[in-house]
C-alpha positions as CSV (number, residue, x, y, z in Angstrom):
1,X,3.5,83.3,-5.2
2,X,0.6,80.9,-5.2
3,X,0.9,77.2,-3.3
4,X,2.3,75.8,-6.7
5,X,5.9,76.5,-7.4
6,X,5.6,74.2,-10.7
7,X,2.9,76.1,-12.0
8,X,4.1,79.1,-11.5
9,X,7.2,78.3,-13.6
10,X,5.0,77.5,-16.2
11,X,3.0,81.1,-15.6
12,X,7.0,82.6,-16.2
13,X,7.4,80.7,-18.8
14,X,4.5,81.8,-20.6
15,X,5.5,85.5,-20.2
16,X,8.9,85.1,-22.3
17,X,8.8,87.5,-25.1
18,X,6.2,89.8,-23.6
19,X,6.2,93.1,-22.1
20,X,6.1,92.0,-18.3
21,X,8.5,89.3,-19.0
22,X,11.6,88.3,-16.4
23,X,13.1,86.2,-18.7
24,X,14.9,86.9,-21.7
25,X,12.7,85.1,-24.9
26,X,15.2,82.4,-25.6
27,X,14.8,81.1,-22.3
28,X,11.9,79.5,-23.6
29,X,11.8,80.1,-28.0
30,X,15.0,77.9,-28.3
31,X,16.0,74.9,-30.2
32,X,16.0,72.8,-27.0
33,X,12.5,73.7,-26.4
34,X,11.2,73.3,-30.2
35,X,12.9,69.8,-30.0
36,X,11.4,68.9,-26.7
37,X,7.8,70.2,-28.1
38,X,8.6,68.0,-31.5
39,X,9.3,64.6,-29.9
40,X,6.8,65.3,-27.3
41,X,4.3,65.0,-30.3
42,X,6.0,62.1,-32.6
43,X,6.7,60.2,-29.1
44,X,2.6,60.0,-29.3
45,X,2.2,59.2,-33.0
46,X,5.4,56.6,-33.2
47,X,5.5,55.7,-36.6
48,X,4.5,58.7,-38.3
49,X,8.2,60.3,-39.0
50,X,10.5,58.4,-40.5
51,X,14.0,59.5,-39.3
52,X,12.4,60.6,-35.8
53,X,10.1,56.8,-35.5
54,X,9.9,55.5,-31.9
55,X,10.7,51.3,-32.2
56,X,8.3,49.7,-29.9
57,X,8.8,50.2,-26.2
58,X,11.3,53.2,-26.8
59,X,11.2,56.1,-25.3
60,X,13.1,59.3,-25.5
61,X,15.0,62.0,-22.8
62,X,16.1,65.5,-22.9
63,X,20.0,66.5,-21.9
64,X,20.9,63.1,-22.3
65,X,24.5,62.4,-20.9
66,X,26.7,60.1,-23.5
67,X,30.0,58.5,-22.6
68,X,33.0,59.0,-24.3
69,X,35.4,56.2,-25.6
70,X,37.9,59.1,-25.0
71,X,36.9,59.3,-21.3
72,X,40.6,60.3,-19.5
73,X,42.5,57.1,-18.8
74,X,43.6,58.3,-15.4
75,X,43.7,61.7,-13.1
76,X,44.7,64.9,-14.7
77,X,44.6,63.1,-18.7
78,X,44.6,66.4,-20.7
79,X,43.8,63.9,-24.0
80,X,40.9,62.6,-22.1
81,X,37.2,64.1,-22.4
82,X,34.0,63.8,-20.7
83,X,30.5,63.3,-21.3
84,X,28.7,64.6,-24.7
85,X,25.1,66.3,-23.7
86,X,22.4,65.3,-26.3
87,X,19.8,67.8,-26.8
88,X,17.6,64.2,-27.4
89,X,17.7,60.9,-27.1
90,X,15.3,57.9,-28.6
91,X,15.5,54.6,-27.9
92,X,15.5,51.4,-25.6
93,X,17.7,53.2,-22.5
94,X,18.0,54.5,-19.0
95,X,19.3,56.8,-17.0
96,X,22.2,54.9,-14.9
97,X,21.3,55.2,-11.3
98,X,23.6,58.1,-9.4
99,X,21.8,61.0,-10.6
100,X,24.1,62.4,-13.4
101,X,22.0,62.0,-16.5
102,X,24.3,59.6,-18.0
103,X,22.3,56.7,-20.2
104,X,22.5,53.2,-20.7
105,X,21.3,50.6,-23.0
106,X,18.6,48.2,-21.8
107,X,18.9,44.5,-22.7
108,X,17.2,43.6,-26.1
109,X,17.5,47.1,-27.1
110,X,16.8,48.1,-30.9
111,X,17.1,51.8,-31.3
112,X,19.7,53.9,-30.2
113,X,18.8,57.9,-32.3
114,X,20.7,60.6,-31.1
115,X,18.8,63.9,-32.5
116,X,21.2,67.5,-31.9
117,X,18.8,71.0,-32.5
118,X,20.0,74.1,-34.0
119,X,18.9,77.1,-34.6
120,X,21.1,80.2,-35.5
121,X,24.4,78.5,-34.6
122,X,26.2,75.8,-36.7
123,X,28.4,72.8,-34.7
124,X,30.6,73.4,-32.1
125,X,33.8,72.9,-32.6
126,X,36.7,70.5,-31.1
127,X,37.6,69.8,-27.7
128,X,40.6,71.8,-26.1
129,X,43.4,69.1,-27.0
130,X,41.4,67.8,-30.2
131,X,40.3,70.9,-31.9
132,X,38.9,68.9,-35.1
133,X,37.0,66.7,-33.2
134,X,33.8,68.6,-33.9
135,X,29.9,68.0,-32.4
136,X,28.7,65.9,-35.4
137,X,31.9,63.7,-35.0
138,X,31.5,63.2,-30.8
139,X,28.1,62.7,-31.2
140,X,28.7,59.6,-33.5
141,X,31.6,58.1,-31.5
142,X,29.5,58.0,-28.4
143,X,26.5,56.4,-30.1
144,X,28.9,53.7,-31.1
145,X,30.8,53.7,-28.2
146,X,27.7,53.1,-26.0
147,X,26.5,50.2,-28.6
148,X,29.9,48.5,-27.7
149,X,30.6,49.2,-23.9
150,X,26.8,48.0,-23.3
151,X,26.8,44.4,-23.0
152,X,24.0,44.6,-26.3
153,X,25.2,43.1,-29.1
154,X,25.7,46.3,-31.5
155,X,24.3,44.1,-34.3
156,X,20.9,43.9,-32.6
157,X,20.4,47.8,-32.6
158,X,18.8,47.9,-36.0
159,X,17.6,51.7,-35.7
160,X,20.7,53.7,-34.8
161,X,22.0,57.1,-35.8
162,X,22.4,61.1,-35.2
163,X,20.1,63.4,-36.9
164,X,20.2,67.2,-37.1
165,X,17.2,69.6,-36.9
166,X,18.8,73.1,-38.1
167,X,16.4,75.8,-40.3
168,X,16.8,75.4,-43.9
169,X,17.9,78.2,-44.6
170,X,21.3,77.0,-42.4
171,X,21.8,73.6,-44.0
172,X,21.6,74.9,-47.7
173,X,24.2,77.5,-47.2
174,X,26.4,74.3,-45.7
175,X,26.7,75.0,-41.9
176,X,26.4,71.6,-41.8
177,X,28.8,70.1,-44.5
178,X,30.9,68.3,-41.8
179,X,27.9,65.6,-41.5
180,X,29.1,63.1,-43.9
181,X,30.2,59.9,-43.6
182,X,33.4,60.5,-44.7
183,X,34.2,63.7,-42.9
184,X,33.0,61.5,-39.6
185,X,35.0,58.7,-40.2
186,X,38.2,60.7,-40.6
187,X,37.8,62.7,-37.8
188,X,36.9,60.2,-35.8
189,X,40.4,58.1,-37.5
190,X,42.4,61.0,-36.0
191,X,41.3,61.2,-32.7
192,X,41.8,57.3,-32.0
193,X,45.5,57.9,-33.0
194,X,46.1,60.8,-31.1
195,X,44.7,59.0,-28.4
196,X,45.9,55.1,-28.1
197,X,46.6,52.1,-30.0
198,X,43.6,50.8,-28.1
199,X,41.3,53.2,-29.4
200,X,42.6,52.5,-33.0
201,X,41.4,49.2,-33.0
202,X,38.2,50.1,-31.7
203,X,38.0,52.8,-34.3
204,X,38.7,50.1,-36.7
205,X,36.7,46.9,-35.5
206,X,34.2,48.7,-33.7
207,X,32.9,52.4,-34.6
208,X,33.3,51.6,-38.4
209,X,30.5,48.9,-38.9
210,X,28.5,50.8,-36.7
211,X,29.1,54.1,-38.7
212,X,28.5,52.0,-41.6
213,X,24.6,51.3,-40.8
214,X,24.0,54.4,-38.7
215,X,21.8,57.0,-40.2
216,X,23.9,60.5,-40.3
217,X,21.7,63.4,-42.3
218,X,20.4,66.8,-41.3
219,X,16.6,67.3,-41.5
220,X,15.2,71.2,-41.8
221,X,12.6,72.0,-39.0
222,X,10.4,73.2,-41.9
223,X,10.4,69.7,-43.5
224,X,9.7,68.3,-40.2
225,X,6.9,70.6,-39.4
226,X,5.3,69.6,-42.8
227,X,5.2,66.5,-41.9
228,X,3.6,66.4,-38.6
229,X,1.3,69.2,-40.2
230,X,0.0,66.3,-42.6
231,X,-0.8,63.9,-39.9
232,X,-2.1,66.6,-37.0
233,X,-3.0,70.1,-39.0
234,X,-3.7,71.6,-35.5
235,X,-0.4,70.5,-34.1
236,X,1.4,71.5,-37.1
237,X,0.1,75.2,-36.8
238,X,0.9,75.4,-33.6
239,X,4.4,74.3,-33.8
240,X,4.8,76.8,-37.0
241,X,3.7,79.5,-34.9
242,X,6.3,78.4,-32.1
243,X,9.2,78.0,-34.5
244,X,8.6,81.1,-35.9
245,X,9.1,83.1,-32.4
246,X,12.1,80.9,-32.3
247,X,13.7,82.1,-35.4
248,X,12.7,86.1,-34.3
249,X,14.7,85.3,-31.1
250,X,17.2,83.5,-32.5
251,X,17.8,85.4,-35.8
252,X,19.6,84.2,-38.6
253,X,21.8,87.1,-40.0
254,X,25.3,85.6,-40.1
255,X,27.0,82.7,-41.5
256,X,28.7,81.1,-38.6
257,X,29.9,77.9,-41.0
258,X,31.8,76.0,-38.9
259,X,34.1,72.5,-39.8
């Protein structure tokens, strides 16, 4: 091993998917890897994508921690549930001191965007003691909940919402149907009742507005990579050729729909 640990990473890194490789391929051709790569590039041309565009002064993080407005109300609260991890993260935040990953918003902050990546697999399902409380649903909560247990005023956060990278293929056969509004608001409905008559007043006064104005869709990769091929052709190719070692590692050959 050379004097560089950090490069040599990088060196195993670079091996995935050949002969001489240590690592399986998907350590590195994943959808947390093509996301990385994709804000990576719109984080240095801000404005250029619409649903993924950087307000000014925002930044964005990878593994993000978001708290819950379900967090257990004391030791041993089987309703209770921890932190969602989001595979990215743009906006006016930091990461709370302590070490843990968990983010919170800065003062003045205008843009809260909460992007989940997919590949071959659809969203996760519930929590152990709230099965229907899917990914698309606990994603949303949090974004709102972290707009009102911030000190911002939630009204100030013009640019908020939770958008979904997936292949096309997976959102036209409707992997993804449970991102709608609707579907959201329900779910989300049902877990503040199973929970307390606190959290159905926040579901009511609180994460409903915010639902109301936050931006909710699922974008293909292969629309996004158009677009950034328009703007940087040389970028664009090279991401192409990355998500296409992605989709050979993560293949695509069974409907895994999930609600």
């Amino acid at each position: 091993m050379g004097s560089d640990p950090l490069r040599r990473v990088c060196e195993l890194l670079a091996r995935c998917g050949q002969s001489d490789s240590i690592l399986p391929a998907t350590e590195l051709y994943n959808e947390g890897w093509m996301l990385r790569l994709v804000l990576d590039w719109v984080a240095s041309h801000r404005e250029s994508i619409g649903l993924l565009k950087f307000d000014q002064g925002s930044t964005w993080c990878s593994e993000a921690l978001l708290g819950s407005r379900f967090k257990p109300r004391k030791r041993g609260d089987r309703f209770g549930e921890g932190f969602t991890r989001a595979d990215g993260v743009i906006g006016h935040f930091r990461l709370r001191p302590g070490g843990r990953g968990d983010i919170e918003l800065l003062t003045g902050a205008t843009q809260l965007t909460v992007v989940e990546a997919k590949m071959a697999s659809g969203l996760s399902a519930g929590t152990k003691h709230a099965p229907t409380f899917n990914q698309a649903a606990r994603n949303v909560a949090c974004v709102a909940h972290l707009l009102t247990n911030s000190g911002v005023d939630p009204s100030t956060v013009t640019n908020c919402g939770f958008v979904l990278l997936a292949p096309a293929a997976r959102i036209a056969e409707g992997a993804f149907a449970a991102l709608d509004k609707p579907s959201i608001a329900q779910t989300v409905r049902d877990r503040a009742r199973c929970f307390d008559s606190d959290a159905e007043q926040w579901c009511d006064h609180s994460f409903r507005p915010i639902l109301e104005r936050c931006t909710v869709t699922a974008v293909s990769w292969e629309d996004m990579l158009a677009e950034i091929t328009v703007v940087d052709p040389p970028a664009g190719d090279s991401l192409r050729g990355f998500y296409s070692q992605c989709l050979r590692y993560n293949p695509l050959l069974v409907s895994r729909r999930t609600a």
